[in-house]
C-alpha positions in Angstrom: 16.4 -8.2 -34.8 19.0 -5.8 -35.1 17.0 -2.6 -33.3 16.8 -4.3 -29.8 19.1 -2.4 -26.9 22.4 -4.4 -27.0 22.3 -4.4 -30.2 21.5 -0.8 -31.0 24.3 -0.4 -28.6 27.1 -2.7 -30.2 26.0 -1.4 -33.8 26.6 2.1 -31.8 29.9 1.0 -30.0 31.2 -0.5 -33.7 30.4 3.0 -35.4 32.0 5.1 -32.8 35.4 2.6 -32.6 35.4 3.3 -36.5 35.2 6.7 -36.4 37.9 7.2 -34.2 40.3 4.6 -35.3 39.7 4.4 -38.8 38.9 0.6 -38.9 35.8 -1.1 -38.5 35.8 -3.6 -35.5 35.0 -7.0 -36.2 34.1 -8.3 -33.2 33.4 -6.9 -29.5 33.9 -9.2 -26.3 32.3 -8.6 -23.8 33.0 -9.8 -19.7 31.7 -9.6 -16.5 33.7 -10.5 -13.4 31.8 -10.7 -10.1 33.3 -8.3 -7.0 33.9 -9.6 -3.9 31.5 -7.5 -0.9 31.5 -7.7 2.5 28.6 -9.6 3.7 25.9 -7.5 5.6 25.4 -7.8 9.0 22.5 -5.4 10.5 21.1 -2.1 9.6 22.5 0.9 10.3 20.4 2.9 13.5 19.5 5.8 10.8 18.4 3.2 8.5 16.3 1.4 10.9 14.4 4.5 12.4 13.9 5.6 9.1 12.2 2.5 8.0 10.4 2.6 11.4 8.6 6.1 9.9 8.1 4.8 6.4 6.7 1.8 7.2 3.2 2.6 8.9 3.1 5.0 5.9 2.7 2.5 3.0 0.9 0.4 5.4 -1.8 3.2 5.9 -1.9 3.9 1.6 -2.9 0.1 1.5 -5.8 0.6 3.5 -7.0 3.7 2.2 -9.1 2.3 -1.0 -11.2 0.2 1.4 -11.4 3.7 3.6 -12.4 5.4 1.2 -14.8 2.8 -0.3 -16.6 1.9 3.2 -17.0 5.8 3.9 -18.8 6.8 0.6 -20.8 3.7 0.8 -22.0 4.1 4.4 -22.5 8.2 3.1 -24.8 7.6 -0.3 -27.1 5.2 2.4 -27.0 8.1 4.7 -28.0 10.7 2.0 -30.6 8.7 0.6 -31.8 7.6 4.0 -31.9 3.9 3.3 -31.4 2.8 6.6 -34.5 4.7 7.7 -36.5 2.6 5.0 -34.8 -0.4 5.8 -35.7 0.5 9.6 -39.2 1.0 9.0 -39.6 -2.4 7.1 -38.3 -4.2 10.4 -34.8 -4.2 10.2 -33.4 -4.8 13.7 -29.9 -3.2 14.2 -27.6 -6.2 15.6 -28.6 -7.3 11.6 -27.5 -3.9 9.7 -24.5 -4.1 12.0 -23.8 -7.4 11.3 -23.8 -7.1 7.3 -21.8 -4.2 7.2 -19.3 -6.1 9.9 -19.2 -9.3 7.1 -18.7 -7.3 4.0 -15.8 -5.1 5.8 -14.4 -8.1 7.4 -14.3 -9.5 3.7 -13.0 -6.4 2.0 -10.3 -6.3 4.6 -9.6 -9.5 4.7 -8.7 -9.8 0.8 -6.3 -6.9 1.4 -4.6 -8.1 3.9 -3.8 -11.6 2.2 -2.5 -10.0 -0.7 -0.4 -7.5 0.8 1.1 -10.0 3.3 1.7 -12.4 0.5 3.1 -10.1 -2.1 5.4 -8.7 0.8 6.0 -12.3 2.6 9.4 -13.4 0.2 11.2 -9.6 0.9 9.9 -7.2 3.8 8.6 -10.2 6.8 11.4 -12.7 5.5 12.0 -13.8 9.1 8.2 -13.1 10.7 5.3 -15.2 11.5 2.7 -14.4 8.6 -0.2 -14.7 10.5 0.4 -12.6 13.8 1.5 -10.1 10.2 -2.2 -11.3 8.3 -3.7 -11.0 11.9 -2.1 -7.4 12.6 -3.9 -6.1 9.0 -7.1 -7.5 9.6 -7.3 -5.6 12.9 -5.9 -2.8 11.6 -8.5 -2.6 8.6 -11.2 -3.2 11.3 -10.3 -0.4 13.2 -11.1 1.6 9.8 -14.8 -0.1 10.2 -15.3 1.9 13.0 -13.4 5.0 12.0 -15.8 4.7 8.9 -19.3 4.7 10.9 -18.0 7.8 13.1 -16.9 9.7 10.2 -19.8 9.5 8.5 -22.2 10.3 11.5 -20.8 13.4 11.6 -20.3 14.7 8.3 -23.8 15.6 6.3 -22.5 14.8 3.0 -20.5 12.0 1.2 -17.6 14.5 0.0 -17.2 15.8 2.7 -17.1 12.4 4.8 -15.1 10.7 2.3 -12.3 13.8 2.6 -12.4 14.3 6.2 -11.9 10.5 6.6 -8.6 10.6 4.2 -7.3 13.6 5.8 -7.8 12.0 9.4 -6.6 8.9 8.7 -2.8 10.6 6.7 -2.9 13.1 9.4 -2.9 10.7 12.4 0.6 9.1 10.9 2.3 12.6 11.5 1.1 11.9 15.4 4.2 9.0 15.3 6.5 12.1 14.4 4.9 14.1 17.6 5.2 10.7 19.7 8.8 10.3 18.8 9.8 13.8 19.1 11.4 14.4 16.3 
C-alpha cells in the first residue's frame, strides 16, 4: 500500500528532491549505522531520589481502585443498614469480619500479581518477587483497615469514598515532610 508512513514519506522525500533539483529520483537508500555509548554504570543521586518520590506514588494509584471499591461497598451496607439485618438474623462478628478479610485479601491479591508481574522484566529486574508480591499484599491490607475506619466515620458513601482518596494521596506528601524537602 502506497499510503503507509515510510512510504507517504519516500513518495514525500522523491517529490521534494524533484522540486528542487529538477529531476525525479529513482531510488533512495537508506542506512543506519549503530553509535558507540558508554555503558551505564549507576544512577545519578538526583535521579535516584527522584525515583525514591515517584515511586510510592504510582504504587499508591495502583491501589486506589480497590480503595475506592472496598470503601463504597462497606458505605452502601452502612446506608442501608445491612449489617444490622444480618446481625439480627445471627450473624456473629469474627464471620462478617472474616468475609470481608477473604474478599479483600482476594481483590488485593489479584493486584498485586499483576502489577508485580507486569513490572517484574523492567522496574525489580534484580529483586526477589515475592518479598515485592509480599510488600503489595500487605500494603493493600493496610487499605482493609483504612477502609472500615473511613467509613465509620463518615455518614454517607460520597463522602467516605472522597475522604478516603483524599487521605490516602495526601498521606504521600507526608514522605516530602519526612524528608524535608
Amino acid at each position: 500500500m502506497w499510503f503507509g508512513t515510510p512510504h507517504l514519506m519516500l513518495h514525500a522525500t522523491d517529490m521534494v528532491i524533484g522540486l528542487m533539483t529538477g529531476k525525479r529520483p529513482l531510488d533512495i537508500q537508506l542506512a543506519m549505522v549503530p553509535m558507540k555509548t558508554p555503558a551505564f554504570k549507576e544512577l545519578e543521586p538526583f535521579v535516584h531520589d527522584q525515583l525514591a518520590l515517584l515511586f510510592p506514588f504510582f504504587y499508591m494509584c495502583i491501589f486506589l481502585l480497590p480503595l475506592y471499591y472496598m470503601i463504597t461497598k462497606l458505605a452502601e451496607e452502612k446506608e442501608s443498614k445491612a449489617r444490622e439485618g444480618m446481625k439480627m438474623m445471627g450473624l456473629n462478628d469474627k464471620t462478617y469480619l472474616m468475609a470481608w478479610f477473604i474478599f479483600m485479601i482476594g481483590l488485593v491479591s489479584l493486584v498485586s500479581v499483576m502489577s508485580v508481574i507486569s513490572s517484574k522484566f523492567v522496574v525489580f529486574r534484580h529483586s526477589n518477587m515475592i518479598l515485592i508480591l509480599a510488600m503489595s499484599i500487605l500494603y493493600g491490607m493496610n487499605l482493609f483497615g483504612f477502609s472500615f475506619i473511613i467509613v465509620s466515620f463518615m455518614p454517607t458513601k460520597k463522602s467516605a469514598a472522597t475522604a478516603a482518596t483524599l487521605l490516602h494521596i495526601l498521606t504521600f506528601f507526608l514522605a516530602f515532610v519526612h524528608r524535608g524537602n
